[in-house]
C-alpha positions as a Markdown table, in Angstrom:
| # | Residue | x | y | z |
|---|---|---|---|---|
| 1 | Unk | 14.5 | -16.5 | -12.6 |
| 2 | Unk | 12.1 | -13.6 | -13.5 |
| 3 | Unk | 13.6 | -11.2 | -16.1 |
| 4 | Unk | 12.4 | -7.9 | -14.9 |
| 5 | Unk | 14.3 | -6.1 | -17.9 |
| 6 | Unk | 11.7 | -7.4 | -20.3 |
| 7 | Unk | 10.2 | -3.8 | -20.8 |
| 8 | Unk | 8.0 | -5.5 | -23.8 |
| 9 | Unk | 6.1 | -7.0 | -21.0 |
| 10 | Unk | 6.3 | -4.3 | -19.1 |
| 11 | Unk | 4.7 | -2.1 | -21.1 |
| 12 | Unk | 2.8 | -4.5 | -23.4 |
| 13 | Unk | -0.5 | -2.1 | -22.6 |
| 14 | Unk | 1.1 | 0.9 | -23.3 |
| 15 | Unk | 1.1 | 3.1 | -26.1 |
| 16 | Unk | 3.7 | 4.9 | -27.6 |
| 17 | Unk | 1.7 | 8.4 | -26.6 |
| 18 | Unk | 1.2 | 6.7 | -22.8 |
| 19 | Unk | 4.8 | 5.8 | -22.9 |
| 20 | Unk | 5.5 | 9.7 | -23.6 |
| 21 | Unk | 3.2 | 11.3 | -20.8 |
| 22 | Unk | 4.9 | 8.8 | -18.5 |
| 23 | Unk | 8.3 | 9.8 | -19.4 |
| 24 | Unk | 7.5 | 13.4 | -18.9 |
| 25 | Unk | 5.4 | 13.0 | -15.8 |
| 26 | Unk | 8.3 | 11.2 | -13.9 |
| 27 | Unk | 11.1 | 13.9 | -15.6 |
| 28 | Unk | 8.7 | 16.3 | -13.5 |
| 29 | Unk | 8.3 | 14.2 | -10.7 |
| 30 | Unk | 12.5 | 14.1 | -10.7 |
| 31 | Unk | 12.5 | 17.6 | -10.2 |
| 32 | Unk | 12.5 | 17.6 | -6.5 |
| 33 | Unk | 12.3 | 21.0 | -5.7 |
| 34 | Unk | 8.6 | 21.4 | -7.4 |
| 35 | Unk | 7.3 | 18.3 | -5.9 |
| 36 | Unk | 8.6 | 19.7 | -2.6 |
| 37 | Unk | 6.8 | 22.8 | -2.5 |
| 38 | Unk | 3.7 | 20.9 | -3.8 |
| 39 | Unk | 1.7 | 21.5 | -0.4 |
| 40 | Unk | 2.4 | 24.9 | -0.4 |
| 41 | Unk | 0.8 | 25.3 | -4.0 |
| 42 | Unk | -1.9 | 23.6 | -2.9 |
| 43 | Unk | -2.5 | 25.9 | 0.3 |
| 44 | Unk | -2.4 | 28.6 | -1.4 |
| 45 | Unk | -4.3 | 27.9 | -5.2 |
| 46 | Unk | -6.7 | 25.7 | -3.7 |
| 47 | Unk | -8.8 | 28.2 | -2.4 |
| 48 | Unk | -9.0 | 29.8 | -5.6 |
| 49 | Unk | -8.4 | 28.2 | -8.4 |
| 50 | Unk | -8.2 | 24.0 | -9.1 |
| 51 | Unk | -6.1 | 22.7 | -12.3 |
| 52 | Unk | -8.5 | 19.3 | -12.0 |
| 53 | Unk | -8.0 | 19.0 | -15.9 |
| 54 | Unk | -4.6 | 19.2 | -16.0 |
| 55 | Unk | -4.2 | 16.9 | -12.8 |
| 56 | Unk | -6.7 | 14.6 | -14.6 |
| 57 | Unk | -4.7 | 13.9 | -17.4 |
| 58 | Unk | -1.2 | 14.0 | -16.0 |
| 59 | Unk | -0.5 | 12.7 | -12.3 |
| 60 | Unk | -4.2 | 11.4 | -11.8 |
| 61 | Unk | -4.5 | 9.2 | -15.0 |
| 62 | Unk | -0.8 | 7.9 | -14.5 |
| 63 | Unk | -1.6 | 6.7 | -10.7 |
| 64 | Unk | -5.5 | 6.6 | -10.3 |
| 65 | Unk | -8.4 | 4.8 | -11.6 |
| 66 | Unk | -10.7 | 6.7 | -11.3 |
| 67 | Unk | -13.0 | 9.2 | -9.4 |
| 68 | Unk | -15.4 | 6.7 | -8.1 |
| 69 | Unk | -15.2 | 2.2 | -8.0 |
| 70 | Unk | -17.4 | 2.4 | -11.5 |
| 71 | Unk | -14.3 | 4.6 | -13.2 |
| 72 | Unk | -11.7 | 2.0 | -12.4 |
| 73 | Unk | -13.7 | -0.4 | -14.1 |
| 74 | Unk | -11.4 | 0.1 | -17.4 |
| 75 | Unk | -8.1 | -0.3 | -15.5 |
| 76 | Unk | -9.1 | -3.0 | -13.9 |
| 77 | Unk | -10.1 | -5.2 | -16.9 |
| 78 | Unk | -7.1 | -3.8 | -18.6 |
| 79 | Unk | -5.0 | -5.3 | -15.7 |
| 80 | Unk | -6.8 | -8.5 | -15.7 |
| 81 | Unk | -5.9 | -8.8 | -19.2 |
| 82 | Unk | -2.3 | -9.4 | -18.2 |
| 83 | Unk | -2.8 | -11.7 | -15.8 |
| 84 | Unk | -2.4 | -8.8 | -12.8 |
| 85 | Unk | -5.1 | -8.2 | -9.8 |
| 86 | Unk | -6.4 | -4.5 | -8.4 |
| 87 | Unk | -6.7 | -3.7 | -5.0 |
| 88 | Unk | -8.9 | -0.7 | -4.9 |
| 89 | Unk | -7.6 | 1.6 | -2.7 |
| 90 | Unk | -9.8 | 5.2 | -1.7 |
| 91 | Unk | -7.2 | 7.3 | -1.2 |
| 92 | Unk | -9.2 | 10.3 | -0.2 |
| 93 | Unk | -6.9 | 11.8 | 3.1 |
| 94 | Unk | -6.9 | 14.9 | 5.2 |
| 95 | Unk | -10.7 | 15.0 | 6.4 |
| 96 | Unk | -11.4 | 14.7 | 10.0 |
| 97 | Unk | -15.1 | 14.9 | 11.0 |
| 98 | Unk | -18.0 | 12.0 | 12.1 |
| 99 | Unk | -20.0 | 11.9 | 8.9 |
| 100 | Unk | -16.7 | 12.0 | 6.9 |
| 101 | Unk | -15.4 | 9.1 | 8.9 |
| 102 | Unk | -19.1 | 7.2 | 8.5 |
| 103 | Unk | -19.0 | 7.6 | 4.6 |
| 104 | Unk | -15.6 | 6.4 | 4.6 |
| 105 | Unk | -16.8 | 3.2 | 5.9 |
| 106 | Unk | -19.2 | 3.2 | 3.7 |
| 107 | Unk | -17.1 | 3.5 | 0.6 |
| 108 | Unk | -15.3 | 0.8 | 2.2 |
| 109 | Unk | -18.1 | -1.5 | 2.2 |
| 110 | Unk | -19.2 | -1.1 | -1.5 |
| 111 | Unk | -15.1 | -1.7 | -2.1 |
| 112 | Unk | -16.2 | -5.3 | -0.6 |
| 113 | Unk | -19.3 | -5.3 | -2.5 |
| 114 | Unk | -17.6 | -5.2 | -5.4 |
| 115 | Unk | -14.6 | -7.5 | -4.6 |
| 116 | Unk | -17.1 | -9.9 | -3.6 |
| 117 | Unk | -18.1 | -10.7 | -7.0 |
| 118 | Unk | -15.0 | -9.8 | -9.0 |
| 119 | Unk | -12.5 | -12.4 | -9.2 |
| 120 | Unk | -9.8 | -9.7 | -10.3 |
| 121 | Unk | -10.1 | -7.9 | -7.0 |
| 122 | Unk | -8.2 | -10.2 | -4.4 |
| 123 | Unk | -8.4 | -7.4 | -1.5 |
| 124 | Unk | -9.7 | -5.3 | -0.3 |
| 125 | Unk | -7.7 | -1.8 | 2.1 |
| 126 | Unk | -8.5 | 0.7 | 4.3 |
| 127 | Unk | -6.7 | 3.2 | 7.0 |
| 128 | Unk | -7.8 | 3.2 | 10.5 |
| 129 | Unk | -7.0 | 6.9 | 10.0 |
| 130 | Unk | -10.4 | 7.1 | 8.0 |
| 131 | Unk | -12.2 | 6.2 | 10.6 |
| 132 | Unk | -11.0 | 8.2 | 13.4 |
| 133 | Unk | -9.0 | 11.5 | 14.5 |
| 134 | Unk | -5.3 | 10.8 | 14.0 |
| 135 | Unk | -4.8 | 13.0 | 17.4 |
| 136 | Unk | -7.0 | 10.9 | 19.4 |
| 137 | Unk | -5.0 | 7.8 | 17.8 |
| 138 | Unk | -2.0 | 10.3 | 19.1 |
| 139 | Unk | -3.5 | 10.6 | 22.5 |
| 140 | Unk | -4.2 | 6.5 | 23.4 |
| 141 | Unk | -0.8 | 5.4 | 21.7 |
| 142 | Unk | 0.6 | 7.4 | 23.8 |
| 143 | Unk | -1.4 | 5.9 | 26.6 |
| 144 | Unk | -2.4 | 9.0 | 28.0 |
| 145 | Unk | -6.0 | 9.2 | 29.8 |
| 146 | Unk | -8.9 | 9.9 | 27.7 |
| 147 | Unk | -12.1 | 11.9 | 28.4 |
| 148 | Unk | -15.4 | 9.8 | 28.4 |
| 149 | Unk | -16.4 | 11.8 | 25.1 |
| 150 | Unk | -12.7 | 10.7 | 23.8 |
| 151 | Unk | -13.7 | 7.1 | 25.3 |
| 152 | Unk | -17.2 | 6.8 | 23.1 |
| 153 | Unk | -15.4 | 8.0 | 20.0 |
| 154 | Unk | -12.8 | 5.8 | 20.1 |
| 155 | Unk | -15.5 | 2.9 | 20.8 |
| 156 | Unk | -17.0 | 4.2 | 17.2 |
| 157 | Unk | -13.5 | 3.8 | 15.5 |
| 158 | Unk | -13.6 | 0.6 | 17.0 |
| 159 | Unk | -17.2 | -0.3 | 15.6 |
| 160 | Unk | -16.3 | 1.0 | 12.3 |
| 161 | Unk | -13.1 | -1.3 | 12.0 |
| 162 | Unk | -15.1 | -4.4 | 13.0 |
| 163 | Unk | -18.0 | -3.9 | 10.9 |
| 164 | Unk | -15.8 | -3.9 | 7.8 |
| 165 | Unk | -13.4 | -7.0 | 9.1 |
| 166 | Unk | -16.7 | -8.5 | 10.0 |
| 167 | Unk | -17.9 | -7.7 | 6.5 |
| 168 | Unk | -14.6 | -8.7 | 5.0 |
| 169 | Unk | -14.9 | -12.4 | 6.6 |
| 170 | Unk | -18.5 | -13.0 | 6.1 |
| 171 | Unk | -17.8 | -12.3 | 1.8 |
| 172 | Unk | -14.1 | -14.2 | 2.5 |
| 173 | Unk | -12.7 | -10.8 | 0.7 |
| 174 | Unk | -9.0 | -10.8 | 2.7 |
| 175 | Unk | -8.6 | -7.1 | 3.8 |
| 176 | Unk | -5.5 | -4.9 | 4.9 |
| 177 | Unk | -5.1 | -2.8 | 7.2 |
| 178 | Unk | -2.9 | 0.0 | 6.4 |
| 179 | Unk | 0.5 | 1.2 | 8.4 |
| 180 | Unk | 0.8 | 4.6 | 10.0 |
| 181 | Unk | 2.9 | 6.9 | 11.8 |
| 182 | Unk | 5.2 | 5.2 | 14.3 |
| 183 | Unk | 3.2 | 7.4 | 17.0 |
| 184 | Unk | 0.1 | 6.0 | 16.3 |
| 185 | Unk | 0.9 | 2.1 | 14.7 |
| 186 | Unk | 0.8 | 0.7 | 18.3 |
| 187 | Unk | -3.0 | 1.2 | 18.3 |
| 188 | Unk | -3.3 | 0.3 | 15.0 |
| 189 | Unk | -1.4 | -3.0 | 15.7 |
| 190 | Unk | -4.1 | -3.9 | 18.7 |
| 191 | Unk | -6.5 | -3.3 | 16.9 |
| 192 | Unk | -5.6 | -5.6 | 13.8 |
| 193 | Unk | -4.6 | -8.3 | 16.4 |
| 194 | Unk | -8.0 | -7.9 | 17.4 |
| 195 | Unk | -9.5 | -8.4 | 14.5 |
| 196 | Unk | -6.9 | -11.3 | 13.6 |
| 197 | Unk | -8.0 | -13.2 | 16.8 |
| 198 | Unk | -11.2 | -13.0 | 16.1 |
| 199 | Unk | -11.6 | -13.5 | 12.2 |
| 200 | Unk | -8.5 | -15.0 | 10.7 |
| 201 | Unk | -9.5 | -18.4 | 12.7 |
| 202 | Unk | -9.7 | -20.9 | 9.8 |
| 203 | Unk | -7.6 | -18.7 | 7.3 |
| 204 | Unk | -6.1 | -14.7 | 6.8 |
| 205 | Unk | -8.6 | -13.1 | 6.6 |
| 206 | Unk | -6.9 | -9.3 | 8.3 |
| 207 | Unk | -3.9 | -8.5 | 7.0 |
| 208 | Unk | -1.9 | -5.9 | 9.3 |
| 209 | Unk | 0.9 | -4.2 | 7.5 |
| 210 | Unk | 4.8 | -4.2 | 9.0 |
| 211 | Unk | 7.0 | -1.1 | 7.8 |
| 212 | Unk | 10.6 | -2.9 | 7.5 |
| 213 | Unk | 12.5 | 0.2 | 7.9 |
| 214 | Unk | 11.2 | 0.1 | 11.6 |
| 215 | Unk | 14.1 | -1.5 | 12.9 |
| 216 | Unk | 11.6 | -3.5 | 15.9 |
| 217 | Unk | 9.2 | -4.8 | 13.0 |
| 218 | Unk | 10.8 | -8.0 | 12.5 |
| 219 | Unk | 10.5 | -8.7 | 16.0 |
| 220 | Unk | 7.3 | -7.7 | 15.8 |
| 221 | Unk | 6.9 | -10.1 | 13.2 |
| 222 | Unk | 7.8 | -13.6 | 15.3 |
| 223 | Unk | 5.9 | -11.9 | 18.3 |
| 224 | Unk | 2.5 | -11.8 | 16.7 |
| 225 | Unk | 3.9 | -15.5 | 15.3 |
| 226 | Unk | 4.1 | -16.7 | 18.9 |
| 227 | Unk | 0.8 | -15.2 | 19.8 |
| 228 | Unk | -0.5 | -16.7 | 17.4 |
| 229 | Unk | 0.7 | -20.1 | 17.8 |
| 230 | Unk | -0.6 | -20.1 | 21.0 |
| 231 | Unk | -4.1 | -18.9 | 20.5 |
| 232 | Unk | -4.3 | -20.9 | 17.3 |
| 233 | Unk | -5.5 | -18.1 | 14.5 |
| 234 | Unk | -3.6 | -17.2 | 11.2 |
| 235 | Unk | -1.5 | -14.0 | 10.2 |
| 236 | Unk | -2.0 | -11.7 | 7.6 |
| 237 | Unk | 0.9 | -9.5 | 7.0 |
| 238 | Unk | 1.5 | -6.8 | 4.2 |
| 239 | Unk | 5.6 | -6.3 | 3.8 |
| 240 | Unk | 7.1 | -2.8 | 2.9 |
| 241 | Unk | 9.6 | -0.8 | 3.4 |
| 242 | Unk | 7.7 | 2.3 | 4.7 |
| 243 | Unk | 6.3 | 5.5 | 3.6 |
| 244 | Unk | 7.5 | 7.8 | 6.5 |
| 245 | Unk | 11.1 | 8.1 | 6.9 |
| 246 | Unk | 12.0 | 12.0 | 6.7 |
| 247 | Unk | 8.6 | 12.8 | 8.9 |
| 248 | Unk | 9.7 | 10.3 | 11.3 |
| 249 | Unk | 13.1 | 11.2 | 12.2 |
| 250 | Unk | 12.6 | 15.1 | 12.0 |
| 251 | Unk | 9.9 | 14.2 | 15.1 |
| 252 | Unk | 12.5 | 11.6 | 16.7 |
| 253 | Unk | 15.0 | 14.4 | 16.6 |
| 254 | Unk | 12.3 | 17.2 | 17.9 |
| 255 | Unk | 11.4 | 15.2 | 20.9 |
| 256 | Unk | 14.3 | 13.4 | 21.7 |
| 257 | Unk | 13.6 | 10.2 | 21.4 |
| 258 | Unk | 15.4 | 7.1 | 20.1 |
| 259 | Unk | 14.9 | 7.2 | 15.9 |
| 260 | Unk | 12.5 | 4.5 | 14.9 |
| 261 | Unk | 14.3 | 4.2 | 11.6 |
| 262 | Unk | 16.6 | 1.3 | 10.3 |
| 263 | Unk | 20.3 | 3.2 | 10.5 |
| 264 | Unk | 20.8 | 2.7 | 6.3 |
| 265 | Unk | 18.5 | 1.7 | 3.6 |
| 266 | Unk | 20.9 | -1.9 | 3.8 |
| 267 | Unk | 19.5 | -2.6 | 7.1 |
| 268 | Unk | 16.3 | -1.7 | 5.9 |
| 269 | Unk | 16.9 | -4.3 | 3.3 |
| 270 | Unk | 18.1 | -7.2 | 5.2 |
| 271 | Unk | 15.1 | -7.0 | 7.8 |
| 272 | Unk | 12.7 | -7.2 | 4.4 |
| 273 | Unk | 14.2 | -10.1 | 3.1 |
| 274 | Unk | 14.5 | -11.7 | 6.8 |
| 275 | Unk | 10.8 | -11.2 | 6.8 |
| 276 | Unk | 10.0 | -12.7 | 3.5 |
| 277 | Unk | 12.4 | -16.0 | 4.9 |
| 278 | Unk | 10.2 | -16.3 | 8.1 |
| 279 | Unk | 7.0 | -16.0 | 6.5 |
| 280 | Unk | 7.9 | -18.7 | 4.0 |
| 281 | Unk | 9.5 | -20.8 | 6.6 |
| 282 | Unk | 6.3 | -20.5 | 8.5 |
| 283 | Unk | 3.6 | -20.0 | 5.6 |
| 284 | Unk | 1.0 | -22.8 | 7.3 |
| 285 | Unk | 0.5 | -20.2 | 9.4 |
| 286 | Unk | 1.5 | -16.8 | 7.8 |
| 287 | Unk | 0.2 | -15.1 | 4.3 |
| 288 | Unk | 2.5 | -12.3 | 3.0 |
| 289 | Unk | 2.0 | -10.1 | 0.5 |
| 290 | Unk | 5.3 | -8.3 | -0.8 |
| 291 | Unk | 4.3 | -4.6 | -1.1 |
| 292 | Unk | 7.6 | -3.9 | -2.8 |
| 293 | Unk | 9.3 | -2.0 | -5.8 |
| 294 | Unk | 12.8 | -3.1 | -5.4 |
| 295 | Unk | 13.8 | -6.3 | -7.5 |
| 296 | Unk | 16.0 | -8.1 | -5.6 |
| 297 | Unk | 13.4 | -8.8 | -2.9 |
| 298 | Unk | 10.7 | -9.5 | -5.5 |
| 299 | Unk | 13.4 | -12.1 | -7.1 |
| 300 | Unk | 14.6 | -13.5 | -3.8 |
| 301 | Unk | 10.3 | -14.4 | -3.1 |
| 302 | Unk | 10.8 | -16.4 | -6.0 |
| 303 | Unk | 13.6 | -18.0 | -5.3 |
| 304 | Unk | 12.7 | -18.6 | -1.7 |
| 305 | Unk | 9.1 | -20.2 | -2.9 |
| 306 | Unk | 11.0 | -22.6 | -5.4 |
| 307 | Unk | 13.0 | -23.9 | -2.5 |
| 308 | Unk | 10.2 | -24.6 | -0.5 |
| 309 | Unk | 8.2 | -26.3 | -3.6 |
| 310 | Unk | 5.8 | -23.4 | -3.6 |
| 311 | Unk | 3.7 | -23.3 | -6.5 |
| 312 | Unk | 4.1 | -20.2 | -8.2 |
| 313 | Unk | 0.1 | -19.0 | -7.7 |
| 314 | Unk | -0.4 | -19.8 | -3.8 |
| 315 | Unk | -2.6 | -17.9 | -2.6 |
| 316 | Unk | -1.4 | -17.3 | 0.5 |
| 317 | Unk | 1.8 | -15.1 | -1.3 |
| 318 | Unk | 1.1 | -11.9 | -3.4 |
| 319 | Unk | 3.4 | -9.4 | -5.0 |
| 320 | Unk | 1.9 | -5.8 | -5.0 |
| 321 | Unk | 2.7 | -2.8 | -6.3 |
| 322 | Unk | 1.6 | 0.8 | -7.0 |
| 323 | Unk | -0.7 | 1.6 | -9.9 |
| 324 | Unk | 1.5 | 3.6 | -13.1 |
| 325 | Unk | 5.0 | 2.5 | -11.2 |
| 326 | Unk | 7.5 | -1.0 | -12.1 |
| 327 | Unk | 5.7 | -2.1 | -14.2 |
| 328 | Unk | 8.6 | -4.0 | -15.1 |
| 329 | Unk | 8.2 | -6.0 | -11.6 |
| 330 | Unk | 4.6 | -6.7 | -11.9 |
| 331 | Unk | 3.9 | -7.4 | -15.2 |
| 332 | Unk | 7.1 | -9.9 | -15.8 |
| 333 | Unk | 5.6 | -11.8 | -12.6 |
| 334 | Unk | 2.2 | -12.3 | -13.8 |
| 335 | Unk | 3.9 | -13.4 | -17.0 |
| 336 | Unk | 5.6 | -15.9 | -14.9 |
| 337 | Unk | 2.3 | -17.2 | -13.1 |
| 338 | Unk | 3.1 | -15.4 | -9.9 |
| 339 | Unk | 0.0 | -13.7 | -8.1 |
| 340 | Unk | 0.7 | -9.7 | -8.5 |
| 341 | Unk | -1.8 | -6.5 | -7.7 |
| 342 | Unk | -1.9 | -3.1 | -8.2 |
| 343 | Unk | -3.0 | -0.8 | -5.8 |
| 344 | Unk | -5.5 | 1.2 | -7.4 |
| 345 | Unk | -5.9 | 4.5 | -5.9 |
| 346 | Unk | -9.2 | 6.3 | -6.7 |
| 347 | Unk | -12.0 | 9.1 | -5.6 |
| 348 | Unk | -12.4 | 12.6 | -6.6 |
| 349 | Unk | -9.1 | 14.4 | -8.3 |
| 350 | Unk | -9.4 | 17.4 | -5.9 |
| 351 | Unk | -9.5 | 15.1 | -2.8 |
| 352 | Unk | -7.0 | 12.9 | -3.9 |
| 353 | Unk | -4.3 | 15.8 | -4.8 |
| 354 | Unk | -2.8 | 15.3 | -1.6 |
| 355 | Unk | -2.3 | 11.6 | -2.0 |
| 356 | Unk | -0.9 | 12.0 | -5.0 |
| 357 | Unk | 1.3 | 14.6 | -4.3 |
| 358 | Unk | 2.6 | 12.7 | -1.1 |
| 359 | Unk | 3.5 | 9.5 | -3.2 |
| 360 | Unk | 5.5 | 11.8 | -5.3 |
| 361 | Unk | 7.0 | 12.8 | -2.4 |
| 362 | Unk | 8.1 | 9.5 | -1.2 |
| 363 | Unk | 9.1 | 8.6 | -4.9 |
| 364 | Unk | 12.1 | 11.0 | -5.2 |
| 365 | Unk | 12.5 | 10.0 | -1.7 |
| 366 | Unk | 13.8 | 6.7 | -2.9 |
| 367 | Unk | 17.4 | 6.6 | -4.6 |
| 368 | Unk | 17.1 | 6.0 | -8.2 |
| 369 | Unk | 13.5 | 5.2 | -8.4 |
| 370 | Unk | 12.4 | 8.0 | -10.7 |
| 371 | Unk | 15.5 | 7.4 | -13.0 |
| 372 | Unk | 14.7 | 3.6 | -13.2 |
| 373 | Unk | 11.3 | 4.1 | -14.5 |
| 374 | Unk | 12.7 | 7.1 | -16.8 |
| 375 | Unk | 15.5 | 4.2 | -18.1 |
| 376 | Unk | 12.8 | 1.7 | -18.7 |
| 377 | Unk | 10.7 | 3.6 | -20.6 |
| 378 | Unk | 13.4 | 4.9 | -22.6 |
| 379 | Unk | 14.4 | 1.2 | -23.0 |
| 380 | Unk | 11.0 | 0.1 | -24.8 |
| 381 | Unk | 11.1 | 3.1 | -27.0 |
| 382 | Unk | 14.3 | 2.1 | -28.3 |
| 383 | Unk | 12.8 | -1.3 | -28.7 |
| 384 | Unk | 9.6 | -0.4 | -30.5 |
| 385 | Unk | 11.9 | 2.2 | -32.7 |
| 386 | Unk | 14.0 | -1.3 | -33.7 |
């Protein structure tokens, strides 16, 4: 069994001034109320004045890369180092417009590039919301009729999601395809079948990604199994929990409809770790990767690839987690031979504010995440102190 309370592996990269800023950026990030009014902050300095050095070297060098693919360079070599991929991730959100939605795709394409010819980049990831309007997502999820100016610009989001799955199976670079809002994942989740259908023939290539607190996503799950027995292609699935939970039942609440949440976190739970069981149960045809931070999934993976004589670095299972958080999961896998990536947000700290400050969000969204890492580190500076 993986020890995940080794913090000297954990943190073996870290110094004793990184292991400082960390502790004091997550005691900030624990304050709730700051991180809450975040957006606000932003709407109103942004106009006027932009800390980008003090975001630089806080919340930006603690969960980025970089500002472009070339910055990451460093983290990425520093991750390989223990044995741990990067999935680089341009996280760049808010920006609705045709040549915004063009350049993303072509960011995307140098991510492939790049991934191509780097053995410690496994992935590739990209957001159907950076290619097209989330309201006209909105609009055909919620099958209502579109214009024919609506219909050509959802043929573009279209063209720009197949030219990088295209591009993605031509290098053999396996790609994900971000989760969204409930009220827009159905689209999402045709168009990845799409794209599975037509380019996961001989092996996952598109990865879709199922958010388990969805209480219909394990369904979901032996659905697109059955589809896919029956056309004969493989599945790609990224596992998490989910990203959405407060925005998604303030809207179910709003507009009276039935909450697409799990009931309780432990429901939440035992649909993760039901997914996990039928993708191993099924993995000739299924490749997972566990987007999780919570170690008793990560350690009941393991456990469920030793009783099925899984070798420890299949390719077809990966453990992922976010760069600059549990560290403690990640780098005592990789010790352990286990494949494990970090996301690796990047792009320019101004644009990327709004990521960040989201996956803060979500963080003291989580019971006892931010005290965990704030444990940990304390932990390994005890250690190191002797």
């Amino acid at each position: 069994m993986v020890n995940f309370n080794n913090t000297e592996i954990a943190f073996k990269q870290k110094s004793n001034a990184d292991l400082n800023n960390s502790y004091w950026l997550f005691k900030i990030i624990g304050w709730n109320w700051l991180i809450n009014i975040g957006p606000v902050l932003l709407d109103v300095f942004l106009p006027l004045w932009f800390p980008i050095p003090i975001i630089k070297a806080t919340i930006f060098k603690q969960f980025c890369g970089g500002e472009s693919i070339e910055d990451c360079d460093k983290t990425i070599t520093s991750l390989g180092a223990q044995n741990v991929k990067t999935i680089l991730d341009y996280s760049v959100e808010g920006k609705e417009d045709e040549p915004v939605f063009d350049a993303n795709v072509e960011e995307a394409l140098k991510a492939l590039q790049v991934a191509k010819s780097n053995q410690l980049i496994p992935f590739s990831v990209f957001k159907v919301t950076g290619f097209g309007r989330f309201a006209l997502l909105e609009k055909i999820n919620a099958k209502k009729e579109l214009s024919a100016i609506e219909k050509e610009e959802f043929d573009r989001v279209k063209n720009r999601t197949h030219k990088i799955c295209e591009t993605a199976f031509t290098f053999q670079v396996p790609i994900f395809i971000d989760a969204e809002e409930t009220w827009i994942q159905d689209v999402v989740d045709n168009l990845a079948l799409e794209m599975m259908r037509k380019f996961n023939k001989e092996k996952a290539i598109i990865y879709n990604t199922a958010q388990m607190y969805r209480w219909d996503r394990l369904s979901y799950l032996k659905e697109l199994k059955s589809i896919a027995d029956e056309e004969d292609f493989f599945i790609g699935m990224k596992l998490v929990r989910g990203a959405y939970i407060e925005k998604e039942r303030d809207r179910a609440e709003k507009m009276g409809y039935k909450d697409p949440m799990q009931k309780d976190k432990k429901s939440t739970d035992t649909d993760f770790n039901l997914a996990l069981k039928f993708a191993i149960e099924n993995i000739t045809k299924i490749a997972i990767c566990c987007g999780s931070h919570n170690e008793e999934s990560s350690t009941y993976l393991t456990e469920l690839m030793n009783q099925n004589n899984i070798s420890a670095n299949d390719e077809r299972i990966y453990f992922a987690q976010l760069l600059g958080m549990s560290d403690h999961i990640s780098m005592n896998l990789s010790s352990a031979n286990f494949n494990v990536a970090k996301y690796v947000p990047y792009g320019p700290v101004k644009d990327v504010t709004p990521y960040l400050i989201r996956r803060a969000q979500e963080n003291t969204s989580v019971a006892g995440q931010t005290s965990r890492e704030l444990s940990l580190i304390l932990k390994e500076k005890a250690r190191r102190k002797g």
